[in-house]
Short mmCIF file of the C-alpha atoms (twelve columns), coordinates in Angstrom:
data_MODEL
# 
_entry.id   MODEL 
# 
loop_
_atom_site.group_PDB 
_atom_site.id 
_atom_site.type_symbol 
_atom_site.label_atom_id 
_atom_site.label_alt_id 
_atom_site.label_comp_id 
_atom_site.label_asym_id 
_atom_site.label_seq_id 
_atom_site.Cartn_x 
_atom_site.Cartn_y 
_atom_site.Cartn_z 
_atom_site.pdbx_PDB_model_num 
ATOM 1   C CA . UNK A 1   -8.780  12.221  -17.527 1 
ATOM 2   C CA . UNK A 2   -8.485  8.645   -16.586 1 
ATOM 3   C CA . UNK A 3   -11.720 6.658   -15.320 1 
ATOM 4   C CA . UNK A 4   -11.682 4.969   -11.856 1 
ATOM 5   C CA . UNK A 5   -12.272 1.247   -12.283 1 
ATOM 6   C CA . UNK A 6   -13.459 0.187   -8.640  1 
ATOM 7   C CA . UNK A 7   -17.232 0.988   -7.976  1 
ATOM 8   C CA . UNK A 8   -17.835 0.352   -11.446 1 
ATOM 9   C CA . UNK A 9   -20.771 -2.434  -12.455 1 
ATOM 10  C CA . UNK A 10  -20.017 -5.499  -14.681 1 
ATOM 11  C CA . UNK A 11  -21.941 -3.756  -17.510 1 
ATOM 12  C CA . UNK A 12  -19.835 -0.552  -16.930 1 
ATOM 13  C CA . UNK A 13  -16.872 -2.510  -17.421 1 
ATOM 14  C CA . UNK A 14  -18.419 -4.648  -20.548 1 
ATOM 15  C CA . UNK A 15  -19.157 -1.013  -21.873 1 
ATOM 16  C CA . UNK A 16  -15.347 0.472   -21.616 1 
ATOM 17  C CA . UNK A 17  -13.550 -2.440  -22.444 1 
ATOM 18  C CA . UNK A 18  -15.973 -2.903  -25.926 1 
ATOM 19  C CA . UNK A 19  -15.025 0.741   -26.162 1 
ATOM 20  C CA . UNK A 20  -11.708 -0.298  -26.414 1 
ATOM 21  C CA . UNK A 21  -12.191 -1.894  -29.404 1 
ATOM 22  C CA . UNK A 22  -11.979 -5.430  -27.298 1 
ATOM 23  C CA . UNK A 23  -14.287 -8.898  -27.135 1 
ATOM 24  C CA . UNK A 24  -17.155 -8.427  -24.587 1 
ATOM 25  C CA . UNK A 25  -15.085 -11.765 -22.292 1 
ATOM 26  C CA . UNK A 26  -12.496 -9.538  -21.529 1 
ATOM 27  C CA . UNK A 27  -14.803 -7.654  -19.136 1 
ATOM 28  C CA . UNK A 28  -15.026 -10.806 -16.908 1 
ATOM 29  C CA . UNK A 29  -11.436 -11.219 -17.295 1 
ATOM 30  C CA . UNK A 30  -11.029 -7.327  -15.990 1 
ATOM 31  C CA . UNK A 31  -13.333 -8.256  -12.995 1 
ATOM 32  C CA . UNK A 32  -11.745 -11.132 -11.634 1 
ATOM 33  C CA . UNK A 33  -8.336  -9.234  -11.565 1 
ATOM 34  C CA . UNK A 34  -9.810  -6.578  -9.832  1 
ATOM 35  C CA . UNK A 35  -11.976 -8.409  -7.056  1 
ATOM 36  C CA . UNK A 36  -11.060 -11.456 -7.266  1 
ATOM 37  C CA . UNK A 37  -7.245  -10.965 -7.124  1 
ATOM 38  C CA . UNK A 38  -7.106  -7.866  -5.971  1 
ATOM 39  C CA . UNK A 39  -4.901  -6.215  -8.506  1 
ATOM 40  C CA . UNK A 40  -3.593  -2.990  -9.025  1 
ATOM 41  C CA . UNK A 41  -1.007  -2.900  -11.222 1 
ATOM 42  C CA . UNK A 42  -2.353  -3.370  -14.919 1 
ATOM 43  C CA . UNK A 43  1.388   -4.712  -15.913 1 
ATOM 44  C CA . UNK A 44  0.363   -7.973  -13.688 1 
ATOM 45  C CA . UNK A 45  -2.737  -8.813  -15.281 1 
ATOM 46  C CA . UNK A 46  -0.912  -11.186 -17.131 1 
ATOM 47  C CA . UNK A 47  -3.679  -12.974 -18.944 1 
ATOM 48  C CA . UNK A 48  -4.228  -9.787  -21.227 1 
ATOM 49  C CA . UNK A 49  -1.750  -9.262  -24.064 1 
ATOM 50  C CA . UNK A 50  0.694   -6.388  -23.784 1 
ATOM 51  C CA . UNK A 51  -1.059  -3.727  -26.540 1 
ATOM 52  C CA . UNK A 52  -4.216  -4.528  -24.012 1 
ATOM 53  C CA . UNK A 53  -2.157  -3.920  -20.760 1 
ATOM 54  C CA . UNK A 54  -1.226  -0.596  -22.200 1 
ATOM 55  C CA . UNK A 55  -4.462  0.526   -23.351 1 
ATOM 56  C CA . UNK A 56  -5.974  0.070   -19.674 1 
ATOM 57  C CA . UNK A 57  -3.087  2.115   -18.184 1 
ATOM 58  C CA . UNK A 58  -3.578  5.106   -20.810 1 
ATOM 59  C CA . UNK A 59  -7.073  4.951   -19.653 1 
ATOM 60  C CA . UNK A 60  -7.860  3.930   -16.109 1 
ATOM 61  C CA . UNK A 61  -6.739  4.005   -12.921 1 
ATOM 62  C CA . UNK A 62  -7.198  1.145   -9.664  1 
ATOM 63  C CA . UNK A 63  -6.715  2.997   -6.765  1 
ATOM 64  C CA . UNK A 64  -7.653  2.471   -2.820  1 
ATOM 65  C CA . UNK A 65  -8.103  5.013   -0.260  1 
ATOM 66  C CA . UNK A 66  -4.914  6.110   1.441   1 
ATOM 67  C CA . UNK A 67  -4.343  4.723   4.741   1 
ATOM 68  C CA . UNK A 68  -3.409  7.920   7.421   1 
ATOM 69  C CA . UNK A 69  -3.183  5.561   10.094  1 
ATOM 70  C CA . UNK A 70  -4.000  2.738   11.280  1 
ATOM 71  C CA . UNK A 71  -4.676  1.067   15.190  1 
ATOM 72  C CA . UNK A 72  -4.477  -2.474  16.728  1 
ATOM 73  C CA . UNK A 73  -6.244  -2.401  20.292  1 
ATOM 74  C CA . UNK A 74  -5.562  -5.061  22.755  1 
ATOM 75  C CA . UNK A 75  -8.438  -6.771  21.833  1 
ATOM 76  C CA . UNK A 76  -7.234  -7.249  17.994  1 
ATOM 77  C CA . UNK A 77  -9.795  -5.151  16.910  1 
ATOM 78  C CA . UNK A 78  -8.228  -3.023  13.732  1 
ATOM 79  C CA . UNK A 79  -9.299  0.925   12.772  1 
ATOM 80  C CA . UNK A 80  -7.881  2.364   9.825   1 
ATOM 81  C CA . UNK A 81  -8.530  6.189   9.086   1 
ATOM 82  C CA . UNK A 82  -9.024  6.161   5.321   1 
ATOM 83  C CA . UNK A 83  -8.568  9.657   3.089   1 
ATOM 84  C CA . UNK A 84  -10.057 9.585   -0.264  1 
ATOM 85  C CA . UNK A 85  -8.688  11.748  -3.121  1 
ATOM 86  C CA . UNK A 86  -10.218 14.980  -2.133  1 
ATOM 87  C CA . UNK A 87  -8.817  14.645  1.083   1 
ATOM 88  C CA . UNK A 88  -12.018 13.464  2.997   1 
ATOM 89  C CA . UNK A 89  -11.449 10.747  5.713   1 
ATOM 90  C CA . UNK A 90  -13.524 8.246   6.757   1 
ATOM 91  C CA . UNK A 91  -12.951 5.299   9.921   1 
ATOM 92  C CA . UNK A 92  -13.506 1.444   9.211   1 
ATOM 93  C CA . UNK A 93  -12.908 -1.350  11.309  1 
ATOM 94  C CA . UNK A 94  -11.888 -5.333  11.953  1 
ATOM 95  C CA . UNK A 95  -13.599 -6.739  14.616  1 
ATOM 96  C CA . UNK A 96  -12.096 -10.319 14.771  1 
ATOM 97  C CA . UNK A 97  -12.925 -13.499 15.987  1 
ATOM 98  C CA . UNK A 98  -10.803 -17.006 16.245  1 
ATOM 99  C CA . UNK A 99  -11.412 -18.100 12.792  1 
ATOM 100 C CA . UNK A 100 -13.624 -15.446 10.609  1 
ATOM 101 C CA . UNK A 101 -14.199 -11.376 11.732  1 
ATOM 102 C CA . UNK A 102 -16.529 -8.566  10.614  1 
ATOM 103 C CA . UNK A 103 -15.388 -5.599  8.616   1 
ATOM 104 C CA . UNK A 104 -17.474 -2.462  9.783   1 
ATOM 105 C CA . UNK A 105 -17.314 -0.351  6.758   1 
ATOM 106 C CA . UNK A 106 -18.892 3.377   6.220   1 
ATOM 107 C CA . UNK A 107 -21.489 5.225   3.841   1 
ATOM 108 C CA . UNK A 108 -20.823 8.455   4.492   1 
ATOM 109 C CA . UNK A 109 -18.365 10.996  5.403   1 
ATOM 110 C CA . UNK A 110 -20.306 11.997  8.631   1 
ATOM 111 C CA . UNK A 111 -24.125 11.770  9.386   1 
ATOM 112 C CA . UNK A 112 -26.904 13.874  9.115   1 
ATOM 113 C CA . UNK A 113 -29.135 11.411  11.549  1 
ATOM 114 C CA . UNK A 114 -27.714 13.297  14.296  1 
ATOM 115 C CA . UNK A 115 -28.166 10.551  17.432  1 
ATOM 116 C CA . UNK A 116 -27.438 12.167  19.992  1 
ATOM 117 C CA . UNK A 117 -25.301 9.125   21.461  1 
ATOM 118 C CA . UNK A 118 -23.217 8.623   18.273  1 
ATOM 119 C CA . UNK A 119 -20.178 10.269  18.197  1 
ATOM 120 C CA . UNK A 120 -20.503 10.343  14.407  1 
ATOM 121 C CA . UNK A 121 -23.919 12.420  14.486  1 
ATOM 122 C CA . UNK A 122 -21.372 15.054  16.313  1 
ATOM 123 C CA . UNK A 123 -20.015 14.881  13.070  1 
ATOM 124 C CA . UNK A 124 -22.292 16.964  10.440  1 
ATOM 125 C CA . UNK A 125 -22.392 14.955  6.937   1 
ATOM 126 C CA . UNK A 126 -19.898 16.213  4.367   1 
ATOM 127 C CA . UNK A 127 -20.370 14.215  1.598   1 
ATOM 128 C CA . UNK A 128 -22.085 10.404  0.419   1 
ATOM 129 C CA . UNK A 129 -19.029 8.210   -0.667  1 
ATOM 130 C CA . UNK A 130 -19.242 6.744   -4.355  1 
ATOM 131 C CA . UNK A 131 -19.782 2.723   -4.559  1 
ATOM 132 C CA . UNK A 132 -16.147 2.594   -5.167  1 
ATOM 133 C CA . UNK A 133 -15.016 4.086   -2.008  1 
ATOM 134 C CA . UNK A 134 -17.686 2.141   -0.022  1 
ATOM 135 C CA . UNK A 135 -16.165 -0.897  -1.557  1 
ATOM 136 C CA . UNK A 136 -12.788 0.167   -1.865  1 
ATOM 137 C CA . UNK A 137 -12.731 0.014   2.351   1 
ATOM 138 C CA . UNK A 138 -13.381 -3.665  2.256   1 
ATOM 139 C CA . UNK A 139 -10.575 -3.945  -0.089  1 
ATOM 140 C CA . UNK A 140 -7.963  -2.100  2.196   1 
ATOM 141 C CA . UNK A 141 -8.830  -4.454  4.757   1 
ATOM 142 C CA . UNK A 142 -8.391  -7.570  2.019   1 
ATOM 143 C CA . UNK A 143 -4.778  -5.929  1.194   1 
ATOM 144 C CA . UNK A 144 -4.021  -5.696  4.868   1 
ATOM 145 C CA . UNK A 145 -4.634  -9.358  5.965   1 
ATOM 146 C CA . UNK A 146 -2.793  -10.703 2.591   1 
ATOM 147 C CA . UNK A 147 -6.792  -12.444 1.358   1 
ATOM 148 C CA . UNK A 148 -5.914  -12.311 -2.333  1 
ATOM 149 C CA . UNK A 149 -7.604  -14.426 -4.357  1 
ATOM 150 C CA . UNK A 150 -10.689 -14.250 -2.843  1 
ATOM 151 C CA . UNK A 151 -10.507 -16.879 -0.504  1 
ATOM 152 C CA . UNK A 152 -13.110 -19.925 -0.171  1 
ATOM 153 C CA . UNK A 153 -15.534 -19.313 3.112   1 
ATOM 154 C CA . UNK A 154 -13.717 -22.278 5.208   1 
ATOM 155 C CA . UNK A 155 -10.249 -20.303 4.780   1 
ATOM 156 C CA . UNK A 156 -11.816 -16.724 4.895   1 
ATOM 157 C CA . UNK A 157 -10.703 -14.499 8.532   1 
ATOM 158 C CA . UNK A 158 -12.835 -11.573 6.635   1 
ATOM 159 C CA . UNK A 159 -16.058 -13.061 6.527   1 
ATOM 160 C CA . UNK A 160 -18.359 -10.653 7.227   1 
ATOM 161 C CA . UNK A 161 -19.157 -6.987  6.322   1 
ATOM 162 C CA . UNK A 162 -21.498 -4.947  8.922   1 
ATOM 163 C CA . UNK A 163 -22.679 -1.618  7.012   1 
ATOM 164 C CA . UNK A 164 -22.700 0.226   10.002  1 
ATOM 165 C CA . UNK A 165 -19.886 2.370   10.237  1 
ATOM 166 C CA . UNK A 166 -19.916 6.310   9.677   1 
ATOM 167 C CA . UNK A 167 -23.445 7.356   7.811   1 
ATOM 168 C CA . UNK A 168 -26.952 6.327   7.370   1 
ATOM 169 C CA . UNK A 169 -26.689 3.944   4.274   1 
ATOM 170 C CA . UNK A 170 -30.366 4.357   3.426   1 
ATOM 171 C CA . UNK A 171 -29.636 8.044   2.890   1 
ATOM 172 C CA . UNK A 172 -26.978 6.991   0.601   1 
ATOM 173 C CA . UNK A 173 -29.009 3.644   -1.178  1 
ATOM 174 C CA . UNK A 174 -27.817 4.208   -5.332  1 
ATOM 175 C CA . UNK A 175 -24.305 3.812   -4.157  1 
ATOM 176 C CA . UNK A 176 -24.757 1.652   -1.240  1 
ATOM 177 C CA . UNK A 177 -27.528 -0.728  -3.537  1 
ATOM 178 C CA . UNK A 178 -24.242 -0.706  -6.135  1 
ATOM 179 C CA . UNK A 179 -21.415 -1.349  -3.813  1 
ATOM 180 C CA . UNK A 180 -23.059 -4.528  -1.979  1 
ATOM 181 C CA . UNK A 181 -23.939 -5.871  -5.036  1 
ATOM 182 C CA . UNK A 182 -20.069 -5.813  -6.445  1 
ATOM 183 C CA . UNK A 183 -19.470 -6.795  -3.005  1 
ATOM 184 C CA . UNK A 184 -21.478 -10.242 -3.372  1 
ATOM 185 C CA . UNK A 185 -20.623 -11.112 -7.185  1 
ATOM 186 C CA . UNK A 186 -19.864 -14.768 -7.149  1 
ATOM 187 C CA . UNK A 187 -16.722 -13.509 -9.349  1 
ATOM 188 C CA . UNK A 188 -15.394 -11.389 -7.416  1 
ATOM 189 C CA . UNK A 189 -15.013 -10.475 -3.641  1 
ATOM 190 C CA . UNK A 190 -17.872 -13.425 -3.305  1 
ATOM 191 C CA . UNK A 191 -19.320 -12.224 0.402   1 
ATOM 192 C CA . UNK A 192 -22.182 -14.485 0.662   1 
ATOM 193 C CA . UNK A 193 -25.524 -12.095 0.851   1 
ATOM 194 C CA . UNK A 194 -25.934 -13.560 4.282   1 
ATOM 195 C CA . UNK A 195 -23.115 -12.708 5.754   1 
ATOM 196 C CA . UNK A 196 -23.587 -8.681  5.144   1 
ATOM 197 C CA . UNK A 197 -25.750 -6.772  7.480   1 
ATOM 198 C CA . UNK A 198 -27.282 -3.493  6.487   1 
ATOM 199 C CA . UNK A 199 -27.665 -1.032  9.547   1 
ATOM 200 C CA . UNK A 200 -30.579 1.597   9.620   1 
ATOM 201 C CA . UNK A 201 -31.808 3.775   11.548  1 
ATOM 202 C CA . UNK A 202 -35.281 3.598   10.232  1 
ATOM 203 C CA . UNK A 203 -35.418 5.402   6.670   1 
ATOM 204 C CA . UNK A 204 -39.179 3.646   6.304   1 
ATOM 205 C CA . UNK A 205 -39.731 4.025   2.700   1 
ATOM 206 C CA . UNK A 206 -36.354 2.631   1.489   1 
ATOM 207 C CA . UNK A 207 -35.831 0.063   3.879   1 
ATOM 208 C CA . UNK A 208 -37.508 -2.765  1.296   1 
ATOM 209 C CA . UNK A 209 -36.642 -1.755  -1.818  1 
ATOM 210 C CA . UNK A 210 -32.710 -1.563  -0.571  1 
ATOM 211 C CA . UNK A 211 -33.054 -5.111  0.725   1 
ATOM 212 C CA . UNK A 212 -34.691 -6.678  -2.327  1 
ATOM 213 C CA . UNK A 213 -32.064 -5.096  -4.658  1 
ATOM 214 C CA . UNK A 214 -28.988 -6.813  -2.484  1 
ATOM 215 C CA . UNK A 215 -30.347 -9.710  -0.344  1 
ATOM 216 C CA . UNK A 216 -27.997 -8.547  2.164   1 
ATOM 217 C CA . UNK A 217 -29.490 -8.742  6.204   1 
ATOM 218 C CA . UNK A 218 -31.520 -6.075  8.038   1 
ATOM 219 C CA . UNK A 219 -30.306 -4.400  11.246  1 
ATOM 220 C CA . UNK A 220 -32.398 -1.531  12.653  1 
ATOM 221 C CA . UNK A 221 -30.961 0.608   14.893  1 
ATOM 222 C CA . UNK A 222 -34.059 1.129   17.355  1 
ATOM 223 C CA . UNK A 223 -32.702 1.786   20.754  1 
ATOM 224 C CA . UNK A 224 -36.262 2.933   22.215  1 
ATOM 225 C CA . UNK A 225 -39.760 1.475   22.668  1 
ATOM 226 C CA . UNK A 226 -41.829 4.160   21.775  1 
ATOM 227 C CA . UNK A 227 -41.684 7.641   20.421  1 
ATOM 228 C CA . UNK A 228 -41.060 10.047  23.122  1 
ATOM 229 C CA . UNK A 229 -37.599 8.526   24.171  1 
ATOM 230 C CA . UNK A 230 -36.884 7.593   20.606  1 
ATOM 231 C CA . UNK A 231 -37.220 11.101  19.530  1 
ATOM 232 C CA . UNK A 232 -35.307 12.194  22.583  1 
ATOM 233 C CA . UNK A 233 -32.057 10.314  21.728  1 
ATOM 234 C CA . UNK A 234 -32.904 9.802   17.551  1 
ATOM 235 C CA . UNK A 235 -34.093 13.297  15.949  1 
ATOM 236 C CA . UNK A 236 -34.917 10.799  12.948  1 
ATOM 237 C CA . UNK A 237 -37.947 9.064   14.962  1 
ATOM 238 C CA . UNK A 238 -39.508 13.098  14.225  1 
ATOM 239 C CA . UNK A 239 -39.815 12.222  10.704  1 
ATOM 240 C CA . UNK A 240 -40.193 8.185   10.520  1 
ATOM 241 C CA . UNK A 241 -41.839 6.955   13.414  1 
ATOM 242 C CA . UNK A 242 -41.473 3.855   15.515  1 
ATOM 243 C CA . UNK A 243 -44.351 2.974   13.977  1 
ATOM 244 C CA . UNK A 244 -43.789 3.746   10.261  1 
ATOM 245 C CA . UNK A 245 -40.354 1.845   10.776  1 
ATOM 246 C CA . UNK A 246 -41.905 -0.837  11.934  1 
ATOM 247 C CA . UNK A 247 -44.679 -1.002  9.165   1 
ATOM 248 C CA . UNK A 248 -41.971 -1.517  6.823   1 
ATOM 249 C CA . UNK A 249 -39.895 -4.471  8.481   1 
ATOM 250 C CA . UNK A 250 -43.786 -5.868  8.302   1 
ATOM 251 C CA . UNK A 251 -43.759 -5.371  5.138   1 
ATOM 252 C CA . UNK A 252 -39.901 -6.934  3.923   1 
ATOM 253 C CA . UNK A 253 -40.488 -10.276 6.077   1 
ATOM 254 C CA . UNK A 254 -44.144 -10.293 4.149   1 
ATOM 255 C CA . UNK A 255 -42.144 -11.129 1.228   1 
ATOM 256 C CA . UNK A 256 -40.249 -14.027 2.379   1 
ATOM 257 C CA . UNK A 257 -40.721 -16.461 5.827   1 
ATOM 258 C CA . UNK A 258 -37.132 -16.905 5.915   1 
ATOM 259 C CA . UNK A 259 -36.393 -13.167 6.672   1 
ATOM 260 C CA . UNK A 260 -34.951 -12.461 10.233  1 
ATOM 261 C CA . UNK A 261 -34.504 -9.170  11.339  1 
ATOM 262 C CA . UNK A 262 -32.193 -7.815  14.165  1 
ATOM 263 C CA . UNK A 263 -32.933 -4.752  16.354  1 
ATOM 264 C CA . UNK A 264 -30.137 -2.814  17.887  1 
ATOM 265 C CA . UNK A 265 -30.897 -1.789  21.096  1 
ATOM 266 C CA . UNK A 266 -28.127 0.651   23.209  1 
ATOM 267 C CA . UNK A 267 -28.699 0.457   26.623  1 
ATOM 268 C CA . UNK A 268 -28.113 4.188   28.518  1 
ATOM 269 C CA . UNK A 269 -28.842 4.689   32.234  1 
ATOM 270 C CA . UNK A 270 -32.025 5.698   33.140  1 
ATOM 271 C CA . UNK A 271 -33.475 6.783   29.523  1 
ATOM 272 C CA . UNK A 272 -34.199 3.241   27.794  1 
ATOM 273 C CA . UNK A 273 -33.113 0.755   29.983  1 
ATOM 274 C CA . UNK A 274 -35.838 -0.384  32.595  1 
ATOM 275 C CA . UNK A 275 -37.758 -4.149  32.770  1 
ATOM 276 C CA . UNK A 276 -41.104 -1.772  32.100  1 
ATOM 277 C CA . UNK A 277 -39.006 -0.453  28.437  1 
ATOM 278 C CA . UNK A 278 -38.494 -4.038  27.684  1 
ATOM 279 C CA . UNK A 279 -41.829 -5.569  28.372  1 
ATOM 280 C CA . UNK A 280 -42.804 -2.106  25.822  1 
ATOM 281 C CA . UNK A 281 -40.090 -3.751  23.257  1 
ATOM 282 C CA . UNK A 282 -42.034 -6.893  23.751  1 
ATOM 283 C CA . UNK A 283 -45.296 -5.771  23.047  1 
ATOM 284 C CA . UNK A 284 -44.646 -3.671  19.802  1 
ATOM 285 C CA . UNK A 285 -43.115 -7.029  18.486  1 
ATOM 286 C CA . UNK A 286 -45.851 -9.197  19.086  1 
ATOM 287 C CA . UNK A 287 -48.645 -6.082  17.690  1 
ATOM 288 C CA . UNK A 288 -46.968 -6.161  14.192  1 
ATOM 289 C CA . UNK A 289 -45.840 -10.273 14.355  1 
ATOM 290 C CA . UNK A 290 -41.686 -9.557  13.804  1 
ATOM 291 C CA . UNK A 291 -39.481 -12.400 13.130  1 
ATOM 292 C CA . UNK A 292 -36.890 -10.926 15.617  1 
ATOM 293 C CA . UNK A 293 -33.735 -10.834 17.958  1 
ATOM 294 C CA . UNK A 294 -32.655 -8.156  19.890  1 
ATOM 295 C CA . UNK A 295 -28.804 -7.373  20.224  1 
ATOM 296 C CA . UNK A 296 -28.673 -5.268  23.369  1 
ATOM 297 C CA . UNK A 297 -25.183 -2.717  23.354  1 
ATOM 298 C CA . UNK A 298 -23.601 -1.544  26.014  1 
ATOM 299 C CA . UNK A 299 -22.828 2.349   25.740  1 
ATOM 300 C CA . UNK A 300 -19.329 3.194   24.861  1 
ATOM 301 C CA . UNK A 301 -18.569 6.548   26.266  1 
ATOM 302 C CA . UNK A 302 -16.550 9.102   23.850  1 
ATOM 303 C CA . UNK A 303 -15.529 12.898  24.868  1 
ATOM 304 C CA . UNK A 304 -18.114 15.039  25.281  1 
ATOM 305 C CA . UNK A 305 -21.351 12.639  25.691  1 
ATOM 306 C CA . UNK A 306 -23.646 13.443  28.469  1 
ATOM 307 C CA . UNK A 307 -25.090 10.208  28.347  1 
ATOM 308 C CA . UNK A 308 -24.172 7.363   30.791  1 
ATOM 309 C CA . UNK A 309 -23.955 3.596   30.405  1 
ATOM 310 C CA . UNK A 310 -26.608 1.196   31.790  1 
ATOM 311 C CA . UNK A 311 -25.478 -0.376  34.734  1 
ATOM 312 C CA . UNK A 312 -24.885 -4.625  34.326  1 
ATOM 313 C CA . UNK A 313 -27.798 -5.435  36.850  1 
ATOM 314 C CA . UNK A 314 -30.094 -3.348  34.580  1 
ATOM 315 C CA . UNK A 315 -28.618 -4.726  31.614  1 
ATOM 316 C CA . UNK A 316 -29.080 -8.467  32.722  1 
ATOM 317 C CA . UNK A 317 -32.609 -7.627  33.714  1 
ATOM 318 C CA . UNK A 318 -33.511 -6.286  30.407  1 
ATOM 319 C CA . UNK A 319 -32.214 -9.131  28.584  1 
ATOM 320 C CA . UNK A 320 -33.629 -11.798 31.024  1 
ATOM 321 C CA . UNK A 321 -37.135 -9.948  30.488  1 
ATOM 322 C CA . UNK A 322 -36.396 -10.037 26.608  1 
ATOM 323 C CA . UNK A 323 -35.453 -13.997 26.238  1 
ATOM 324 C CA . UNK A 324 -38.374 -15.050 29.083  1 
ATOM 325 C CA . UNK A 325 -40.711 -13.915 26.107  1 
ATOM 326 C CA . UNK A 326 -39.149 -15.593 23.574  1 
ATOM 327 C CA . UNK A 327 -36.406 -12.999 21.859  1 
ATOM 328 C CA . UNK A 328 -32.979 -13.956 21.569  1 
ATOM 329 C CA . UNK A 329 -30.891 -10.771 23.368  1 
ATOM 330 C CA . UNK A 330 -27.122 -11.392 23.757  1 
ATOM 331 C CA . UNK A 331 -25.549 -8.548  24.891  1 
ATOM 332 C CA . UNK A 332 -22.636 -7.707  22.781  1 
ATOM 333 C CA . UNK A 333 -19.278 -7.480  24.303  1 
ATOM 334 C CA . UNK A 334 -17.470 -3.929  23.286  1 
ATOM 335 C CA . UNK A 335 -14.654 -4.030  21.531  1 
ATOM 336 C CA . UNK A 336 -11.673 -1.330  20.390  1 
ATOM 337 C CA . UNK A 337 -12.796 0.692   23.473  1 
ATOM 338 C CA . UNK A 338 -9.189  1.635   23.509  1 
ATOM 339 C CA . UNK A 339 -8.920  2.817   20.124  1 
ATOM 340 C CA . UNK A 340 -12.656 4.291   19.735  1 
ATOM 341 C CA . UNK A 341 -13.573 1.798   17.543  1 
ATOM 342 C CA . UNK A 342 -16.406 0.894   19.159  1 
ATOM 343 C CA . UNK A 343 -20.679 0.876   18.271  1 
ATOM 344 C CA . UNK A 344 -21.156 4.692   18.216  1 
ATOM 345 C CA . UNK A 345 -17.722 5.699   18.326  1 
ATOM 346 C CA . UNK A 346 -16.474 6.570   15.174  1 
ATOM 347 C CA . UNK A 347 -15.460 10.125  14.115  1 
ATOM 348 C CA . UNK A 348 -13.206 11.387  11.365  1 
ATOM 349 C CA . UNK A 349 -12.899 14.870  11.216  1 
ATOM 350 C CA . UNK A 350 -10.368 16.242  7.863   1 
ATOM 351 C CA . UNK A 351 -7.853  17.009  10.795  1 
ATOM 352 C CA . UNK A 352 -8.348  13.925  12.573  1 
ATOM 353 C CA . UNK A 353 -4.783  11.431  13.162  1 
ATOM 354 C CA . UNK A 354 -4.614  8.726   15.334  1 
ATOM 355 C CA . UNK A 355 -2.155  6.238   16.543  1 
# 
């Protein structure tokens, strides 16, 4: 049976292509046609000689998720439902801007976190996806827009990854760990560490060790100021606590001054959304001393969800409270409303088409 190249380290590649009965450079060689060129077709890879060329064929395959469709809202936000090769799907999208754009990519096919405003969490998890399918997403989007060779960051619309899409990454962290780090080799794909953001929702005991092994940002996804309405909307809070969560982020910025982190924070009608939740927000911050900025979302309703979204004087209010102290707290615009591709609104069920 022929071995999958994508999702496979530098040393794993070293490892087959000595096995091959080749020099060790031919690895790097290997690498750069896969991430840095993007190629799939060993026949191409014209730097190899042809006895080479076939020995790779006979042995490997480079293959990317199979696009079932694929939808362009108004906005120029981009969702692609992606099907793996046992037929599991997954959702990813482009959210744009004038001259760069963040690819949203997924961990998981569906969630076990279970928030009770995701439409994901409606979703019971199926299955972790290997490094190679996490990566291979970014990829498909690389393929779409036409940036092979990797492009340098003043030319690059792609420029950001957000891993935030379907799944809990931290419940996932081997592959995820693996995939961001192929993600960010200089000789490859080359996404600065800076420019990927890791989403949580608060899996305290791997949240440091995850971010020391990639570099990558921290986003957690807190959307509460204290237990009893995090547990209401977040089963998770049950088993890592605001507090615990918190502890941690302590505990990564500890480490190194320069470390920022962002809180989500989804706004819903009258659960988490008063001037007296904020000035609770405020307050946790300054107990454990977080280097941190608030990015308030707006709910983005999807079938089914009892939940409601915060009205824009309450929203405005909550953010005004939140910079008066000191916290940066744009509200993010929603985008892809009209093709679900918005925060908390990605779903992928094995019968799932769209568009």
């Amino acid at each position: 049976m022929k071995k999958e190249l994508i999702g496979l380290s530098k040393q794993e590649i070293e490892s087959l292509v000595i096995s091959l009965g080749e020099k060790p450079f031919r690895a790097k060689q290997l690498w750069q046609w896969l991430y840095f060129h993007g190629q799939t077709d060993f026949d191409k890879m014209t730097s190899f000689s042809k006895d080479l060329r076939e020995k790779l064929k006979t042995n490997f395959t480079i293959t990317r998720p199979k696009i079932v469709a694929k939808q362009l809202s108004k906005d120029k936000t981009c969702k692609w439902l992606l099907e793996f090769s046992d037929g599991q799907r997954v959702e990813m999208v482009y959210i744009p801007e004038e001259d760069r754009g963040a690819v949203c990519i997924s961990t998981q096919v569906g969630c076990a976190v279970g928030c009770k405003f995701c439409h994901t969490g409606s979703q019971k998890l199926t299955r972790n996806l290997t490094a190679g399918e996490i990566v291979s997403q970014f990829m498909v989007a690389r393929d779409t827009y036409g940036e092979w060779p990797s492009p340098t960051n003043e030319t690059r619309y792609l420029s950001n990854i957000v891993v935030m899409g379907m799944g809990e990454p931290l419940h996932n962290v081997e592959n995820v760990i693996k995939a961001l780090n192929i993600l960010t080799d200089g000789d490859g794909i080359a996404i600065s560490r800076r420019r990927i953001t890791m989403s949580t929702s608060g899996i305290a005991p791997k949240i440091v060790r995850t971010l020391e092994q990639t570099g990558v940002r921290l986003a957690i996804s807190l959307h509460a100021p204290n237990n009893e309405i995090r547990s209401q909307i977040m089963p998770i809070n049950n088993k890592f606590s605001i507090e615990e969560v918190l502890k941690a982020c302590q505990e990564y910025q500890a480490k190194d001054g320069s470390r920022y982190i962002t809180f989500e924070y989804l706004l819903l009608d009258g659960i988490n959304d008063s001037v007296d939740n904020a000035k609770e927000l405020i307050a946790l911050m300054k107990k454990y001393k977080l280097r941190a900025s608030f990015n308030l979302i707006p709910f983005n309703s999807w079938p089914g969800c009892a939940f409601k979204p915060s009205t824009p004087q309450n929203i405005k209010a909550f953010a005004d409270t939140l910079e008066k102290a000191g916290f940066a707290a744009p509200v993010r615009v929603p985008r892809g409303q009209d093709i679900l591709a918005a925060c908390g609104q990605l779903k992928s069920k094995k019968d799932q088409e769209c568009g």
